[in-house]
VOGU-3710 file (C-alpha; in Angstrom, 3 decimals, decimal comma):
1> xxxxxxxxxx> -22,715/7,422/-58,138  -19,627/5,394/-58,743  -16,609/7,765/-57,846  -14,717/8,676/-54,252  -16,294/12,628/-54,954  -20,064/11,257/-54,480  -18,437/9,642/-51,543  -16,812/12,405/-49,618  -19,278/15,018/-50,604  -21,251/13,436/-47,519
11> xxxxxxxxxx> -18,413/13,804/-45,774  -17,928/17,486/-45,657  -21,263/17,235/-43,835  -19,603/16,492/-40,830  -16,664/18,167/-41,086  -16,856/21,803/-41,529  -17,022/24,100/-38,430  -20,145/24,219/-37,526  -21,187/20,892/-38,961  -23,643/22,301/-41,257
21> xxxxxxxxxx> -26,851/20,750/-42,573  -27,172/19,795/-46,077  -30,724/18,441/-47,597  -30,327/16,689/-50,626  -33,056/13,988/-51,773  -31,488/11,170/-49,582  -33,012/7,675/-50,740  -34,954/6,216/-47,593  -33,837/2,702/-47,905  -30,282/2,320/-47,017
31> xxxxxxxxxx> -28,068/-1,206/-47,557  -24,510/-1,241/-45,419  -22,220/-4,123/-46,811  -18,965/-5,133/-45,336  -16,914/-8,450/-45,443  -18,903/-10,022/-42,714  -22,883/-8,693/-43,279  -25,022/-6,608/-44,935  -28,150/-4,707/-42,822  -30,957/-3,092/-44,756
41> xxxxxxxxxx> -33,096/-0,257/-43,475  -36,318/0,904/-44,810  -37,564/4,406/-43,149  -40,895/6,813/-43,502  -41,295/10,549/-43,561  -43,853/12,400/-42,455  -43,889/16,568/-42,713  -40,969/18,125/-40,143  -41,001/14,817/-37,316  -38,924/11,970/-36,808
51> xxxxxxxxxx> -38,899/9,335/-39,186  -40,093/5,943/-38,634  -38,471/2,880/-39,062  -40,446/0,761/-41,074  -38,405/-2,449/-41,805  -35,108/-4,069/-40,946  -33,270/-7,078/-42,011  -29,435/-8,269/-40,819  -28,396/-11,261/-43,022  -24,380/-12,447/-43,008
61> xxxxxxxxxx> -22,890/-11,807/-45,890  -21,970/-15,063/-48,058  -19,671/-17,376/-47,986  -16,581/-17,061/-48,236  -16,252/-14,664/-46,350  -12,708/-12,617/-46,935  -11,222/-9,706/-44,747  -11,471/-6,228/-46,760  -9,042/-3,536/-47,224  -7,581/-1,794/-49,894
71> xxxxxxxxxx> -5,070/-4,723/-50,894  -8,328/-7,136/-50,773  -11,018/-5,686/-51,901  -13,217/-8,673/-53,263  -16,358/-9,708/-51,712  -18,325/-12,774/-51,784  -19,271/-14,027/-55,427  -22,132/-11,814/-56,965  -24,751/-13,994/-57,578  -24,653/-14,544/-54,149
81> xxxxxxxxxx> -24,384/-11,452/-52,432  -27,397/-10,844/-55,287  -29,683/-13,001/-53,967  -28,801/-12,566/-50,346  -30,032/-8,606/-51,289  -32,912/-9,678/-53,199  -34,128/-11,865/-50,233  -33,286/-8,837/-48,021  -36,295/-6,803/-50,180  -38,624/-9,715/-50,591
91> xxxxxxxxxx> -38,289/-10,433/-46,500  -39,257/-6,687/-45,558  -41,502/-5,809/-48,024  -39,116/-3,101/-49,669  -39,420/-2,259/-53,464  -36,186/-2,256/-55,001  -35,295/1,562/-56,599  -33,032/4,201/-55,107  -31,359/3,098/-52,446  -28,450/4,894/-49,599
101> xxxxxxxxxx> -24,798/2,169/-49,814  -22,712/1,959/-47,430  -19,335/0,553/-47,433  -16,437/0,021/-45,251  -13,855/2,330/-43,861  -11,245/-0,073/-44,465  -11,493/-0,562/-48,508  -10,492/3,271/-48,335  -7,667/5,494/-46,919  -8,819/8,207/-44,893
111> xxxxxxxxxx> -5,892/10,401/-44,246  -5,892/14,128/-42,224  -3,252/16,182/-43,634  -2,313/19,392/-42,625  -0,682/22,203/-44,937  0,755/25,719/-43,573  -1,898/27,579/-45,731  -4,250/26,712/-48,603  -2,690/26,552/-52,289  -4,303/29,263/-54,612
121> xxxxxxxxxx> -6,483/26,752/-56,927  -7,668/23,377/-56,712  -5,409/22,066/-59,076  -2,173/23,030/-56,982  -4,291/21,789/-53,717  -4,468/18,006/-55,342  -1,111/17,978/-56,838  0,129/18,379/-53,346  -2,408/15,636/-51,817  -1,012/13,119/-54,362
131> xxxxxxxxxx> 2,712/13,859/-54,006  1,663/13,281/-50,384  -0,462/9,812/-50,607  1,524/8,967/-53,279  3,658/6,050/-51,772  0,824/5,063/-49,210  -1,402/3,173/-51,154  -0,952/0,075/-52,505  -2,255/1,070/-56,650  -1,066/3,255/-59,219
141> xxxxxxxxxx> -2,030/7,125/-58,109  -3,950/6,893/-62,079  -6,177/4,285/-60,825  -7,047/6,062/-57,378  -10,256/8,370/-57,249  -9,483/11,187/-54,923  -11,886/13,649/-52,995  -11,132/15,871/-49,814  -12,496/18,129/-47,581  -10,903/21,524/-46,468
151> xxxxxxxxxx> -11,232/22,485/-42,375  -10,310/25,931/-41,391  -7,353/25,721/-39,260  -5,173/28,242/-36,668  -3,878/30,766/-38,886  -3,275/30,408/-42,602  -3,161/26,801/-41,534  -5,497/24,016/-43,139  -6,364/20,480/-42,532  -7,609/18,350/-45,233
161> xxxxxxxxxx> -10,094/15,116/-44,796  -8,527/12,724/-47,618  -10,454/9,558/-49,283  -9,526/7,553/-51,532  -9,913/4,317/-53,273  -8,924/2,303/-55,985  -11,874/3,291/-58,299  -12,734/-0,720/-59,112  -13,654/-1,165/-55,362  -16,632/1,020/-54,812
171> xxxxxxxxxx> -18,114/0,297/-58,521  -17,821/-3,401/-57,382  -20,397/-2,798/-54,468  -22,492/-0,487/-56,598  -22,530/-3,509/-59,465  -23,515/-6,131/-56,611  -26,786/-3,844/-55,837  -27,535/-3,178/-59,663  -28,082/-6,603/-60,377  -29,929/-7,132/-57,100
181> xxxxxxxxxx> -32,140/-4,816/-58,993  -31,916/-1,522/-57,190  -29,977/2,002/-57,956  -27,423/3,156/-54,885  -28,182/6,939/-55,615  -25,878/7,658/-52,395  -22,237/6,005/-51,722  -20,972/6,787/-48,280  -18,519/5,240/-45,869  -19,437/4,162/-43,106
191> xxxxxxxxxx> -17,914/6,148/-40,087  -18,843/9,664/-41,387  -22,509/8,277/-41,316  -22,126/7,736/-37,486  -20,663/11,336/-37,513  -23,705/12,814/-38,745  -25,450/10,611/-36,483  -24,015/11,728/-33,530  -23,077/15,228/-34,664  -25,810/16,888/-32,268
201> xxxxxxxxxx> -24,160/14,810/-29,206  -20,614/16,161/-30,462  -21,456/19,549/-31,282  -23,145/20,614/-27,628  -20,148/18,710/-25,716  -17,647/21,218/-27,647  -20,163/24,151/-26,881  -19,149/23,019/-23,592  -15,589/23,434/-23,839  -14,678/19,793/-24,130
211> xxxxxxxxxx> -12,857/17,316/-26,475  -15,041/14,486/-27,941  -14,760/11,748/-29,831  -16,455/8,712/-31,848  -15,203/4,766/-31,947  -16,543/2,784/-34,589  -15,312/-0,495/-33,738  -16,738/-2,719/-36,751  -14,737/-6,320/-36,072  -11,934/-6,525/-38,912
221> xxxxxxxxxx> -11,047/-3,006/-38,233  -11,729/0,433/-36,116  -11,713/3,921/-37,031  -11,315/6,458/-34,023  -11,987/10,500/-34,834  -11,437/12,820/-32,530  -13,902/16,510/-32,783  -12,684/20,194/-31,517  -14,487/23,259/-32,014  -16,950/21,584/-34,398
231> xxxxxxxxxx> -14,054/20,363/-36,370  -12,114/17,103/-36,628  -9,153/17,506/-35,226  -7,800/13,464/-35,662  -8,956/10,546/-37,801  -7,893/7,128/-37,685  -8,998/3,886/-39,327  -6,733/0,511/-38,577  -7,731/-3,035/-39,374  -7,274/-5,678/-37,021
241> xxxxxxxxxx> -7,330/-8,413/-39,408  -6,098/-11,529/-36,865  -6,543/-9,756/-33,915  -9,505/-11,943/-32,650  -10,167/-15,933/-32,535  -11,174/-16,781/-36,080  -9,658/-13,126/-37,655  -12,381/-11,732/-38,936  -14,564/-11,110/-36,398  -14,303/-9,654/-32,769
251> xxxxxxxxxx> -10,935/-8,408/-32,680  -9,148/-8,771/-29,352  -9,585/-6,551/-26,995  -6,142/-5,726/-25,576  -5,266/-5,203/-29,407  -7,763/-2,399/-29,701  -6,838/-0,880/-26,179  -3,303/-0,860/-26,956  -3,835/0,784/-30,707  -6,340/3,075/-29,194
261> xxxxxxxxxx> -3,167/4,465/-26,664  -1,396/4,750/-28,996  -4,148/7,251/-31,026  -4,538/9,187/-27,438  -0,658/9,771/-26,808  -0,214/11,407/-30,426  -3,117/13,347/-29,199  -1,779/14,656/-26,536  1,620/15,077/-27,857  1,004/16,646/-30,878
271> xxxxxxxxxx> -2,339/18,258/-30,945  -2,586/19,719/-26,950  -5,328/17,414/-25,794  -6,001/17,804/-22,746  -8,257/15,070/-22,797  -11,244/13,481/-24,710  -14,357/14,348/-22,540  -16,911/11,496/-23,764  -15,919/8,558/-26,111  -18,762/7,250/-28,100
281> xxxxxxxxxx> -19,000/3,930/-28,983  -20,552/1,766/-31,831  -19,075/-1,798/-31,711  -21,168/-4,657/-33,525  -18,758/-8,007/-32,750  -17,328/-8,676/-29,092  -18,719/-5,463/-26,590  -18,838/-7,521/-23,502  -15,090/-7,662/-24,061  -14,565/-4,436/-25,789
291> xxxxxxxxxx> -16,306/-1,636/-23,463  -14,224/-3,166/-19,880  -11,280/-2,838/-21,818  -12,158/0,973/-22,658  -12,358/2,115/-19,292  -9,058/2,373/-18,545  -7,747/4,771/-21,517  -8,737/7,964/-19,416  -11,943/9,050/-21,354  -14,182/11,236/-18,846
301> xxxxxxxxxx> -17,142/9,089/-19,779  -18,434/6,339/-22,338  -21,317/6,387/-24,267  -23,187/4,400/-26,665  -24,150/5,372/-29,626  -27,686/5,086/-30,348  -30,198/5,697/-33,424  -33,134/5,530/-31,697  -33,329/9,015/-30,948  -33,905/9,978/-34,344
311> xxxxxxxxxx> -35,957/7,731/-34,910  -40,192/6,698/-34,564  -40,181/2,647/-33,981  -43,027/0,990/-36,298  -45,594/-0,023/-33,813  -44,846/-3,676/-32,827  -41,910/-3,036/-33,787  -38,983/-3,853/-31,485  -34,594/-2,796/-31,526  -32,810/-4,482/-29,013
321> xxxxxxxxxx> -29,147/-2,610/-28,132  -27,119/-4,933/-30,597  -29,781/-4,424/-33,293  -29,273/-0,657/-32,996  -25,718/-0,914/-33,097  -25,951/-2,829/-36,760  -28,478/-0,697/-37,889  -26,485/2,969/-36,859  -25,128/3,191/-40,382  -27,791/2,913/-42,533
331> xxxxxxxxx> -30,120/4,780/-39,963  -28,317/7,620/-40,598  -27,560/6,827/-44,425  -31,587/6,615/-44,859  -32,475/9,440/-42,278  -30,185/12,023/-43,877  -28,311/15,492/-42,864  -30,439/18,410/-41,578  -32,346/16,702/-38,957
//
């Protein structure tokens, strides 16, 4: 797939009110690349169960290693990355073919607009979206792929999930796993993968009456979405490029606190929270730092997020925390929606 539509069509998975389940013929292996690594998962089904997690590998991603974002979206050289990916395969036994990508949240824009009522066709609906984005991105509107999502609203009202990218970024990922010798049959960013992951978590605390929400706190950048009634309700991704020590990996944690306030007072002020029940958290670089600093932002409790529980464990086979918190992504990539 090499345009934003295969991208957010996984999206709406995770979006619509209920959250519904969707069962296309998801790949099993699953690669996540991002400026800093790349982690490869390799699952098994069998019948209606859990699947089992065969194989994973975590390998840094090549020098040099650049921050990405929309305005630098270049990764390491190819050959590189190609062989780091080929070593990936030939270190846990995988046979390169079909495989789940998944990219950053920060080489795209993920905007939430809202509109008093739905325009009458599709091509009125994205005539409005670009007028909207058009001075937010850093391209030419002709060279930007665009996709969205529509969420029911109060009223006539709609909110719209917006992606998109400059359309050379994601076929520049897809190229560096071609030549590794595989096929990415599935594009996806990376926090609507922990969406689905965590949907069944999200969905029974808003049966319950309450607010919840997901942090994805992936080092050069954090993406915070807030869930209501089965629907998102807020979604925001920021990098934090300098934030930490060496600016690229754990960004600093009074940074993210104070960003994250600044997400929770709009919140409040504009969209009547009331407060956000349970925060779940994924954070790969700096959580001994990261999690203290989270306790003080008023969230009723603080969670972790965790594959695990979709998931059968090879035997001998072990996942400490911080492994599970690299492999979240492409667990949920490989595993698929409808579980």
């Amino acid at each position: 797939m090499s345009t934003l539509s295969k991208i957010t069509d996984q999206i709406q998975g995770v979006v619509q009110q209920r959250m519904p389940s969707f069962r296309p013929a998801y790949p099993l292996v699953a690669l996540e690349m991002d400026a800093r690594e790349m982690v490869l998962v390799r699952l098994k089904r069998k019948g209606r169960g859990k699947p089992t997690l065969e194989a994973h590998e975590v390998r840094p991603m090549p020098e040099p290693r650049e921050p990405l974002s929309m305005f630098r979206p270049s990764l390491a050289p190819a050959p590189a990355i190609t062989g780091v990916i080929q070593e990936m395969f030939t270190k846990t036994g995988t046979k390169p073919g079909k495989i789940s990508l998944v990219i950053p949240d920060n080489v795209a824009k993920i905007s939430l607009l809202s509109l008093p009522e739905r325009p009458p066709t599709r091509k009125q609906l994205e005539e409005i979206l670009r007028f909207k984005l058009r001075r937010s991105v850093p391209f030419r509107m002709d060279d930007a792929v665009i996709s969205y999502q529509v969420i029911p609203a109060e009223g006539k009202a709609v909110n719209v999930l917006v992606a998109l990218m400059h359309r050379l970024v994601v076929e520049q990922f897809e190229a560096a796993v071609r030549a590794a010798g595989a096929r990415p049959g599935l594009v996806d960013l990376c926090t609507p993968n922990l969406l689905n992951l965590c949907r069944k978590e999200l969905d029974e605390l808003n049966r319950q009456g309450h607010d919840a929400a997901l942090l994805n706190c992936a080092g050069p950048y954090f993406s915070l979405v807030i869930i209501r009634n089965g629907r998102i309700i807020f979604f925001r991704s920021k990098s934090l490029h300098g934030s930490g020590a060496d600016g690229a990996e754990a960004p600093d944690a009074a940074v993210l606190a104070r960003e994250l306030n600044h997400s929770l007072a709009y919140y409040q002020e504009k969209l009547n929270g009331t407060g956000v029940h349970t925060l779940m958290v994924r954070t790969v670089v700096g959580s001994e730092a990261i999690l203290p600093a989270l306790d003080g932002l008023g969230f009723g409790s603080i969670r972790t997020v965790d594959p695990a529980s979709s998931l059968e464990v090879a035997t001998g086979m072990r996942m400490e925390s911080s492994t599970a918190q690299r492999l979240a992504p492409a667990v949920s990539a490989a595993t698929g929606r409808g579980r």
